[in-house]
N, C-alpha and C positions, 0 to 999 in steps of 0.2 A: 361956502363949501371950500374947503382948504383941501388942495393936493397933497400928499406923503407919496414923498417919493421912496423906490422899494430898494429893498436892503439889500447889501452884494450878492450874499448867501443865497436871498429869495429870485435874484437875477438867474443867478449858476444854477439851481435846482433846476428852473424853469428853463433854461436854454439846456440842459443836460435830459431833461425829461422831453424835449422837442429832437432833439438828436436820437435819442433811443428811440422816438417815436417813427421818423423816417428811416432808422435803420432797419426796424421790422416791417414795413412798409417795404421799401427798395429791397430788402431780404424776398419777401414774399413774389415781387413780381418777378424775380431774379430767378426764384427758384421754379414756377410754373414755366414748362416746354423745356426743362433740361432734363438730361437722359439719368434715369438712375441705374448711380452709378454702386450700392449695395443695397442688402436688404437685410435688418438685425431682426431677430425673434427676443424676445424679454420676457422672462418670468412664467415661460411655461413651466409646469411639474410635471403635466399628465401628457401632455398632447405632442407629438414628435414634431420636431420643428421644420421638417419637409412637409407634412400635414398642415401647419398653419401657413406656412410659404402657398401650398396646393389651395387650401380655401382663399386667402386673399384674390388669389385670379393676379396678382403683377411679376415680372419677372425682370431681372438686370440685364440694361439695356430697354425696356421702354419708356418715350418721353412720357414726362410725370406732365398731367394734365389738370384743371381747375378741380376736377371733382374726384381725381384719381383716389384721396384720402378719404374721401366719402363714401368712393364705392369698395375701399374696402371694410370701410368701418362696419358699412352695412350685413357685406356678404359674411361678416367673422358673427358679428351676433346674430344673423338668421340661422346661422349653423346649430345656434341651441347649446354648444359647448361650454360657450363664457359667461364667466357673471359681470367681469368689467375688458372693456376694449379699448385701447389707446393709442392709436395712431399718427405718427408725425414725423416730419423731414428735419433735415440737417445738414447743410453742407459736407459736402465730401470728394475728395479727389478733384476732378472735371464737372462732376454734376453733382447728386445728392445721394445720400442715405435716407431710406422709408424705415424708420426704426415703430414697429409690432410690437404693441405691452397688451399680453392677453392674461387673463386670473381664469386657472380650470375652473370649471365647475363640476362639484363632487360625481363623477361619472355613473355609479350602481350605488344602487340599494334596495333592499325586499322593501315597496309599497302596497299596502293594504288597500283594497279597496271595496269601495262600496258604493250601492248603485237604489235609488228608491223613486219608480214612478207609477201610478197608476196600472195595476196591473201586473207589476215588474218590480221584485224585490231581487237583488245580487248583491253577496259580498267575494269578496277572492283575494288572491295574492298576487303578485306581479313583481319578478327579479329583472333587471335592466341593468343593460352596462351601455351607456351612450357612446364610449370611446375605448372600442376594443384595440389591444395593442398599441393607445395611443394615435391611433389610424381613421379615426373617426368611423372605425366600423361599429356597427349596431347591433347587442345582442337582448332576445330576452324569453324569459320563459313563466310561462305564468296559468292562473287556473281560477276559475270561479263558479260558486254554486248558487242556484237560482232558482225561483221554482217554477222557471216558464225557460229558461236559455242557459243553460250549463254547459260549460266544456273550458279544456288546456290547449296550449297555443304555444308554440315552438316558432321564435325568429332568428334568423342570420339576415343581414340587410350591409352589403359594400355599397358606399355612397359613394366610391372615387375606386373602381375597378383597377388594381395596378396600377393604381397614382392617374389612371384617365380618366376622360370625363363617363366613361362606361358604368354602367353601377348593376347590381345583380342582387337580387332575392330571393330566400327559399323559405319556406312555413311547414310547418305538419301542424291539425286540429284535428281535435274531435269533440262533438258538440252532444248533449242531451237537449231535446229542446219541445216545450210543450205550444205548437200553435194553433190557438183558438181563432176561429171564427163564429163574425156577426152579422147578423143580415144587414144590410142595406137599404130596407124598405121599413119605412117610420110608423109602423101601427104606437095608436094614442098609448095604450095599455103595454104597450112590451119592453121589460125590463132591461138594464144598461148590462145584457150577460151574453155569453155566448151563444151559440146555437151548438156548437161541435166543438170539442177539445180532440186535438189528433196530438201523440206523440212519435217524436223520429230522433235515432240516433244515428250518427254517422261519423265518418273518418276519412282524412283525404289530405291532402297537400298540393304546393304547387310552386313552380319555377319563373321568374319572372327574369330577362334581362333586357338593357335598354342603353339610352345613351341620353347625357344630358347635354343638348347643343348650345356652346355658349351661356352653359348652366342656366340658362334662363327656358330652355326648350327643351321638353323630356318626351323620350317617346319611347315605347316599351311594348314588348310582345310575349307571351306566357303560354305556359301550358300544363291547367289543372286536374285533377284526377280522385275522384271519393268517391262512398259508395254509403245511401242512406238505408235507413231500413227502419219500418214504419212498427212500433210496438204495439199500438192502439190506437184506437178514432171511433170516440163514441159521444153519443148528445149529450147536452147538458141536462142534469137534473131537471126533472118536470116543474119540483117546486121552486128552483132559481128561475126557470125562463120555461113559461107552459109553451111556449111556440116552439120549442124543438123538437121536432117527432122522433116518437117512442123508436119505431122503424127506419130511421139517417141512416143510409148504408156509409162506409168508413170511406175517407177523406182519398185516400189512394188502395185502389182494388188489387196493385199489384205492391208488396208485400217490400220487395227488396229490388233498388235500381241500383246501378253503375254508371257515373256520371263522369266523361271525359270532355274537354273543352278547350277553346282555343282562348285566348285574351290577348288584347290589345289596347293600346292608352297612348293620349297625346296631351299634354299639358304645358302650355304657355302659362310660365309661375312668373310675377314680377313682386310678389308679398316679399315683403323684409319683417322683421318683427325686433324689436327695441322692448324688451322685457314684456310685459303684459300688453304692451299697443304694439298693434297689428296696422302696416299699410301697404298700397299698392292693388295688385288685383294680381285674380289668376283665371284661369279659363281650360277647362278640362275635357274631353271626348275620351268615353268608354266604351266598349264594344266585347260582347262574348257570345262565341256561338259551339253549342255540344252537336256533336254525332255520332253516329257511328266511327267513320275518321279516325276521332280523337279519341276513341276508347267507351264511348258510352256505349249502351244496351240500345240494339237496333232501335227500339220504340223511344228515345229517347232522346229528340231532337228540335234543337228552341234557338233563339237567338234574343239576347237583348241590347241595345243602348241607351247609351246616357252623354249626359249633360251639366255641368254647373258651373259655376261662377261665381267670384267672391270679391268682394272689395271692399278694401278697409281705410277709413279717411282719417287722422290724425289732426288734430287743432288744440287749440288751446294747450301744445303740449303733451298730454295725458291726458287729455279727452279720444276715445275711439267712436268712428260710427262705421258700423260691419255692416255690410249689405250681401246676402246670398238669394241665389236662384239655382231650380235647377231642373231637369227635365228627364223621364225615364220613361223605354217604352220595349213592351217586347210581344213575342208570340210562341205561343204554346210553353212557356214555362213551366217548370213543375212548381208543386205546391210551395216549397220552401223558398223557390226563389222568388215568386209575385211579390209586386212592388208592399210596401205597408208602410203605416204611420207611427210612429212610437213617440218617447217622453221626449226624445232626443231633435223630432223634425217638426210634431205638433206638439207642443206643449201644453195642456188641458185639457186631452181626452186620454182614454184609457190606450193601452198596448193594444198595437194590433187592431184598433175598432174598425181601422178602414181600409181594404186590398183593392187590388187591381192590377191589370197591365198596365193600366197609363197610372203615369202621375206626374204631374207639375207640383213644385212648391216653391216656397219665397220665406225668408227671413230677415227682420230689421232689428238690429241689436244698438242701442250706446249705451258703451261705457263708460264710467266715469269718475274720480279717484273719490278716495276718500277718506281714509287716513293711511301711516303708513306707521310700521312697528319694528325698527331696526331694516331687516330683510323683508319682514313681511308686509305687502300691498294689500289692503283690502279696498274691493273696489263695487262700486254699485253694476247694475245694467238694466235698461227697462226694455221690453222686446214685442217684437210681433212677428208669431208664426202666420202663413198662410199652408195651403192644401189642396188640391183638386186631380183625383183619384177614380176612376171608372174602368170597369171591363167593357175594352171595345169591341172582343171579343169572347161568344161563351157557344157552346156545344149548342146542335139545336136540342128544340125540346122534344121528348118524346110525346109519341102520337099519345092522347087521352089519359097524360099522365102526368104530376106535378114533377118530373124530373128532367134531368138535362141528358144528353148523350154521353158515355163516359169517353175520354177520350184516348187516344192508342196509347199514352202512357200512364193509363190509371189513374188520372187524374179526375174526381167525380167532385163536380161542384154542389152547393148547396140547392136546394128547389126552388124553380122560378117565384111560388108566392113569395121565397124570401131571400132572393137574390137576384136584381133585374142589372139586366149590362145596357150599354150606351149610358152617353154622358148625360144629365139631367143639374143643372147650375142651382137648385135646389137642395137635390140629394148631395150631390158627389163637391161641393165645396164648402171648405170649414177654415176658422180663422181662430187665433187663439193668440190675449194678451196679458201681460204679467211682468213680474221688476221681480231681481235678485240681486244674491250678494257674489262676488269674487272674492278668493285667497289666494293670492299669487305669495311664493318664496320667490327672490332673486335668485337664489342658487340652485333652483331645479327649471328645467323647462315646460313644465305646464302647471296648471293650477290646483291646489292642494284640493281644496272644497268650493260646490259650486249649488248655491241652494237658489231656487225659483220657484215663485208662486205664482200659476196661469192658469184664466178662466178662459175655457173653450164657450165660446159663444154658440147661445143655444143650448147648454148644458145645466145651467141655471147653477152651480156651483165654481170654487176655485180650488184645484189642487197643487197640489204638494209634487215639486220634482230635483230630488238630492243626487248629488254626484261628488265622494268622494277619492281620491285619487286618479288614476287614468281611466 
């Protein structure tokens, strides 16, 4: 084995490429714990450069710290506004420059959408402007027709109240909405249909304002106000479901309420999202209570809470695994607001097949990549819903009679043969598995198309549940 000794050239490169290498080195240590001392915005179009200064969270004059570039990296794309973020320092004066390279992403546009699950067909249109006045405020307006939950939806949403961490919301809707109910109780022979179809229209809005503490802590207090009004509630055809009696008196006895309410919400958010992967967690407390008070109809008085939680783990990169929980309970609600199950929380039973005051549920989603097409992500997901849903409580029965007691807000439930309350781990829990696809665009913040196939166990089939647009 003969040595070769190496050539000047190959010396110089090689001591030249060891000096640059400790100069970015000694650069880096140099620059963690010195005070920034400016802060440049790059390449915005859309978004006002005191708006991306406010989402970063850093300000001139605080020490720049190991992760300081990362937690703004983060906070700029959780914001939803960008399609690329690029974050980096630079010597400057006494300490540093944090120079922000943000790409808007295209703020409004009319999205069509459309919605297909078991029981529940919707298409509609939906106008958004993500970045109103370049302010990061939120606008949109939008409408859809369906032939079980129709209605328009008016938002104004300040995520940074006068550049504070304050934030404020206002809505108007009006809903057409057709809900059916099922019994509960499993004869061999009774078809997958309803017992009662009841329809209800209504109209209302509501004010929300709050504070988000250390953007990571939101807490929020509201005050809503509609008034529903019941068109119809009558059984289902004999020849769809012979267990519906001819004789159902209607779903609500009193005709036309007025619902005024108080709300409340507490949310520990620590989610970041990086284009289609989701991670971190978050943990949420809701609470609403109507009365008199707040404007509703003397007989008109409930309270519910809630619960959930989410958490999203990232690995292999663009691998996501979502984990949710979540928890709802209330008393005396009216018809429209009892808890229910849909395509969206069970995936493989019908709309609406399960109500109650209680309900617990769980979901376990990974995603996972799998091609990609310029902007566009297509991406797998295989999932598992859970369920468990019971009236804990129901009117009593009347004396010598298949009926329940109606109760002071006209509330009349279905009859005992076919609707029993208390929990039964039998009846009242259901689980439902399935795999779909994702469309994610880089340049919009949520996903184009979202198609899943899930069989609810115990159903003996696999359905079909489509979501185009939002």
């Amino acid at each position: 084995m003969h040595y070769r000794p190496r050539s000047p050239v190959a010396k110089g490169c090689r001591f030249a490429v060891s000096l640059l290498t400790l100069a970015m080195l000694g650069s880096r240590a140099w620059g963690m714990g010195e005070v920034i001392t400016d802060i440049r915005v790059r390449d915005n179009a859309v978004t006002l450069e005191e708006t991306v200064r406010s989402m970063a969270g850093i300000a001139i004059g605080e020490v720049m710290d190991n992760d300081t570039l990362d937690r703004v990296r983060e906070r700029l794309n959780t914001s939803g506004l960008f399609s690329d973020v690029n974050v980096y320092w630079q010597p400057y004066r006494a300490g540093v420059r944090v120079v922000i390279a943000v790409r808007d992403k295209f703020p409004w546009a009319p999205v069509p959408t459309f919605a297909y699950s078991p029981g529940n067909v919707s298409a509609g249109l939906i106008v958004g402007h993500a970045n109103l006045f370049g302010r990061g405020k939120r606008g949109l307006v939008g409408g859809r027709y369906s032939n079980v939950d129709s209605g328009a939806l008016v938002v104004y949403d300040d995520p940074a109240l006068f550049g504070s961490w304050g934030f404020f919301t206002a809505q108007g809707r009006f809903t057409d909405q057709v809900l059916p109910e099922f019994s509960n109780v499993h004869y061999a022979d009774m078809p997958l249909a309803p017992i009662r179809d009841t329809r209800i229209r209504a109209y209302g809005g509501d004010l929300k304002v709050g504070v988000a503490w250390f953007r990571k802590v939101r807490t929020s207090v509201g005050w809503a106000m509609d008034r529903y009004s019941m068109r119809s509630s009558v059984p289902e055809a004999l020849d769809k479901n012979p267990f519906a009696p001819v004789d159902l008196p209607a779903a609500m006895t009193i005709p036309e309420i007025r619902r005024g309410l108080a709300l409340a919400n507490v949310t520990f958010d620590f989610r970041a999202r990086e284009n289609a992967v989701l991670y971190g967690n978050a943990l949420s407390f809701s609470w609403e209570y109507a009365s008199r008070t707040f404007g509703s109809d003397p007989n008109v008085q409930y309270w519910k809470a809630g619960a959930s939680f989410e958490q999203g783990i990232r690995f292999l990169r663009r691998h996501n695994l979502i984990v949710r929980g979540a928890a709802y309970v209330g008393d005396r609600m009216p018809f429209w607001v009892e808890n229910s199950t849909n395509g969206a929380n069970l995936r493989g039973f019908v709309y609406r097949q399960f109500l109650g005051d209680t309900h617990l549920r769980s979901q376990v989603e990974y995603h996972f990549p799998l091609f990609s097409i310029k902007a566009l992500d297509v991406r797998g997901v295989v999932f598992n819903d859970g369920a468990a849903i019971w009236y804990r409580k129901l009117p009593p029965q009347v004396a010598d009679s298949d009926s329940y007691e109606v109760r002071p807000d006209g509330r009349q439930f279905l009859p005992p043969s076919l609707l029993k309350g208390g929990f039964d781990r039998h009846r009242d829990v259901h689980f439902s598995v399935g795999a779909g696809l994702r469309f994610f665009l880089r340049s919009v913040a949520v996903p184009l198309v979202g198609i899943d196939l899930a069989h609810g166990f115990g159903t003996g089939t696999v359905r079909l549940v489509l979501v185009v647009g939002v």
